[in-house]
C-alpha positions as CSV (number, residue, x, y, z in Angstrom):
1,X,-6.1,-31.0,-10.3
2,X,-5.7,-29.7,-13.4
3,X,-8.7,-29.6,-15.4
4,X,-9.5,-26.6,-17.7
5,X,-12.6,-24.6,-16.5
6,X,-14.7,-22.6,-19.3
7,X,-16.0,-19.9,-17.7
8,X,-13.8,-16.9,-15.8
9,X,-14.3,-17.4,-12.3
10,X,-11.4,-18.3,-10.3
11,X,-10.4,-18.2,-6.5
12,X,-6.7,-17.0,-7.4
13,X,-5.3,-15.7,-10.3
14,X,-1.4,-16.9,-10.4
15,X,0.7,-14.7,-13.3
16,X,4.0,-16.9,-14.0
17,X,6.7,-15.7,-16.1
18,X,9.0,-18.0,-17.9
19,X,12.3,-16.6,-18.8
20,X,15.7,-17.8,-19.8
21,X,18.3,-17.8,-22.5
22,X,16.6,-18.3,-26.3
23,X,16.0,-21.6,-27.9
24,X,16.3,-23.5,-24.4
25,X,12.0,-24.4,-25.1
26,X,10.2,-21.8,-22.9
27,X,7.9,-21.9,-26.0
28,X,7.4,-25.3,-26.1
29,X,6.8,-26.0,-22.2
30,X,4.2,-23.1,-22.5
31,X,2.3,-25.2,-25.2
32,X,2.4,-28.3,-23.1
33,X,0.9,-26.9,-20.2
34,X,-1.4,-25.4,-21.7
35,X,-2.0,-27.7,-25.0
36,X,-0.2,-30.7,-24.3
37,X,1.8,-29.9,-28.2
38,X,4.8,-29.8,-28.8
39,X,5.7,-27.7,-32.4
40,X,8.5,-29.2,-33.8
41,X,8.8,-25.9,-35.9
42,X,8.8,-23.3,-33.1
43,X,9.4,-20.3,-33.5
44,X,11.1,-17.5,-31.5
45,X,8.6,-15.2,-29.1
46,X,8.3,-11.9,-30.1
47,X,7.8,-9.6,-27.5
48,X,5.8,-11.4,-25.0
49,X,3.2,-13.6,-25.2
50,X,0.7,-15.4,-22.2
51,X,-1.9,-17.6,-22.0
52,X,-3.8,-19.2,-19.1
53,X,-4.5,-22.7,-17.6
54,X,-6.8,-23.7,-14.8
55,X,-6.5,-26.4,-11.9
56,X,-8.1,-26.8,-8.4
57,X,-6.1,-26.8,-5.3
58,X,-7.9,-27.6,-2.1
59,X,-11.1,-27.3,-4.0
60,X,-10.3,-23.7,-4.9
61,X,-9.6,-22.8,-8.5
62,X,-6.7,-21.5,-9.5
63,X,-5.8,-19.3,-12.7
64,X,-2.6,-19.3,-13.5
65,X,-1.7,-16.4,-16.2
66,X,1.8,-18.2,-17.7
67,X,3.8,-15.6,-19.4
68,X,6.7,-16.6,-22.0
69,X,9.0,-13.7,-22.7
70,X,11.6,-13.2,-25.5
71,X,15.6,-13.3,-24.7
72,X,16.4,-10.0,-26.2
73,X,13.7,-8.5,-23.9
74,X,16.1,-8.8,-21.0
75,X,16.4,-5.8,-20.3
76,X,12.8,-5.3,-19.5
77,X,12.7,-8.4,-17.1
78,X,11.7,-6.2,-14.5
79,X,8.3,-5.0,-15.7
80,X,7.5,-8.2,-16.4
81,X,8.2,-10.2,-13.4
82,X,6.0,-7.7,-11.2
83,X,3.2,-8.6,-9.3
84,X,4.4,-12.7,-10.4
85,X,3.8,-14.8,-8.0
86,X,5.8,-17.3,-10.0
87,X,9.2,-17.8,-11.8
88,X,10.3,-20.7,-14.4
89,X,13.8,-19.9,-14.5
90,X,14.6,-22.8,-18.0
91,X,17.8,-23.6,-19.1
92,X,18.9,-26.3,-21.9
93,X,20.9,-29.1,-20.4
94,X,22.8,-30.0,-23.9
95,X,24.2,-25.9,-23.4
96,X,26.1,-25.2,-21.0
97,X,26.2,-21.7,-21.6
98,X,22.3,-21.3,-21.0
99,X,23.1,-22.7,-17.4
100,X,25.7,-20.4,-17.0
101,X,23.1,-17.4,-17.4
102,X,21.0,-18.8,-15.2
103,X,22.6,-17.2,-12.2
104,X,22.3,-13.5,-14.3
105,X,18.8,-14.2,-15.1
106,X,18.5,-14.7,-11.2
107,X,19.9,-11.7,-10.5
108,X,17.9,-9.8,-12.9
109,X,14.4,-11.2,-11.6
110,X,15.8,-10.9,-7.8
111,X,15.9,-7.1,-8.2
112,X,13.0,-7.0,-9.3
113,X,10.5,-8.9,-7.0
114,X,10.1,-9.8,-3.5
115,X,12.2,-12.5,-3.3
116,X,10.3,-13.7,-0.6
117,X,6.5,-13.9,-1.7
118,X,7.6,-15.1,-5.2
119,X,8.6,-18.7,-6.0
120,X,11.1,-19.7,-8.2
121,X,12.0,-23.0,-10.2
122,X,14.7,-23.9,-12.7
123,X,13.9,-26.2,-15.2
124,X,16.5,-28.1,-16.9
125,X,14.9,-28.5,-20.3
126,X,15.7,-31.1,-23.3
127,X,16.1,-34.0,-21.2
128,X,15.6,-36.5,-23.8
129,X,18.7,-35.7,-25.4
130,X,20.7,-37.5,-22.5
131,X,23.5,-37.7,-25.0
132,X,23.9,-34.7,-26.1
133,X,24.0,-33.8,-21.7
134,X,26.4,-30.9,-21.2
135,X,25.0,-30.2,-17.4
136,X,24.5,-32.8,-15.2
137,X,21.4,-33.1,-12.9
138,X,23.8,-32.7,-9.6
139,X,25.3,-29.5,-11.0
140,X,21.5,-28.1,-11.8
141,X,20.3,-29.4,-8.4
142,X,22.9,-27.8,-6.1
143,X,22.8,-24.5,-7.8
144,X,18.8,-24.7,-7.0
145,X,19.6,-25.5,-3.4
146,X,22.1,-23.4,-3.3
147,X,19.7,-20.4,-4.7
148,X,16.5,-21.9,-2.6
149,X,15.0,-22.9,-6.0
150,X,12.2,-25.5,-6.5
151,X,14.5,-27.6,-9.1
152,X,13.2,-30.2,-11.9
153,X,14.3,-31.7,-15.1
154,X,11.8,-31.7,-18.1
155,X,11.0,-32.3,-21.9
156,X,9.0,-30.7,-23.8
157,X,9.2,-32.7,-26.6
158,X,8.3,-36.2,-24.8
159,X,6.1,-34.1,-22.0
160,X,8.4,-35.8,-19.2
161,X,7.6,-33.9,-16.1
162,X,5.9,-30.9,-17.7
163,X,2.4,-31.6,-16.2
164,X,4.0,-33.3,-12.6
165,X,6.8,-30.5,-12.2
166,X,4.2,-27.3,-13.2
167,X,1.3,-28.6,-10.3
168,X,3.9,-29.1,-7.4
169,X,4.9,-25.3,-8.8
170,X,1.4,-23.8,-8.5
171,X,1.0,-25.6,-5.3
172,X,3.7,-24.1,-3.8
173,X,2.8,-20.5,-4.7
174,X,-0.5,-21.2,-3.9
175,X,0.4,-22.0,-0.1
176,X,3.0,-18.9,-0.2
177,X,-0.2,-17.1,-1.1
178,X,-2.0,-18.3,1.9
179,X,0.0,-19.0,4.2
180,X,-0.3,-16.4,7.2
């Protein structure tokens, strides 16, 4: 299911844009889906950068264009969540305050896209720093229900759910995409 292909052909071609406070590991979630690294010296994005990974979904192959943007281009969240069929909404569980802006990054990306053919997930990032925890998994869960968000908690570091929680994401924009 997710296997890389080598050539260009595709079925679907998913673009997913991560966004989210800085230093809450956009970067670093971005390099494990798509590397399976994790850069222990990352940097901040500039601009914006994307890259693509493949996987099959009911023997269709999907593209999924993964798009990791920089905090202080905020204000230009609009042109870049267009046409997405997919949001990773991250926030740092040992900062509180990058939770917080969750609900104005929300907003932001809300007024931007059709909130109804675009799916959305928060990621609580950093989860192997359980004791350094500043938001609890309860408090990020019922903000995602309350929101109607797919909801997960990952690390980049250790890859905990990074592979798991990005394929039940493309599968459910792939069955917003077909579904009648």
């Amino acid at each position: 299911m997710g296997a890389n292909i080598p050539n260009n052909d595709y079925d679907y071609l998913f673009k997913v844009v991560m966004s989210g406070d800085l230093g809450v590991g956009k970067s670093n979630i971005l390099s494990r889906i798509t590397t399976n690294e994790f850069h222990v010296e990352s940097r901040s994005t500039i601009g914006v950068e994307f890259t693509t990974r493949t996987y099959h979904i009911d023997n269709k192959i999907i593209k999924a264009q993964i798009w990791d943007t920089a905090r202080r281009y905020a204000a230009f969240a609009s042109l870049y969540h267009r046409e997405a069929k997919g949001v990773l909404l991250v926030y740092d569980i040992t900062n509180h305050s990058t939770f917080e802006n969750v609900e104005l990054w929300l907003k932001k990306i809300r007024e931007s896209i059709d909130a109804n053919n675009v799916v959305i997930m928060l990621v609580g990032n950093k989860s192997d720093l359980e004791d350094s925890r500043q938001v609890s998994i309860e408090e990020g869960k019922s903000f995602a229900e309350r929101e109607q968000l797919l909801f997960i908690e990952t690390s980049a570091l250790d890859a905990t759910n990074i592979e798991e929680g990005f394929t039940i994401f493309l599968n459910h924009i792939y069955n917003n995409v077909t579904s009648p």
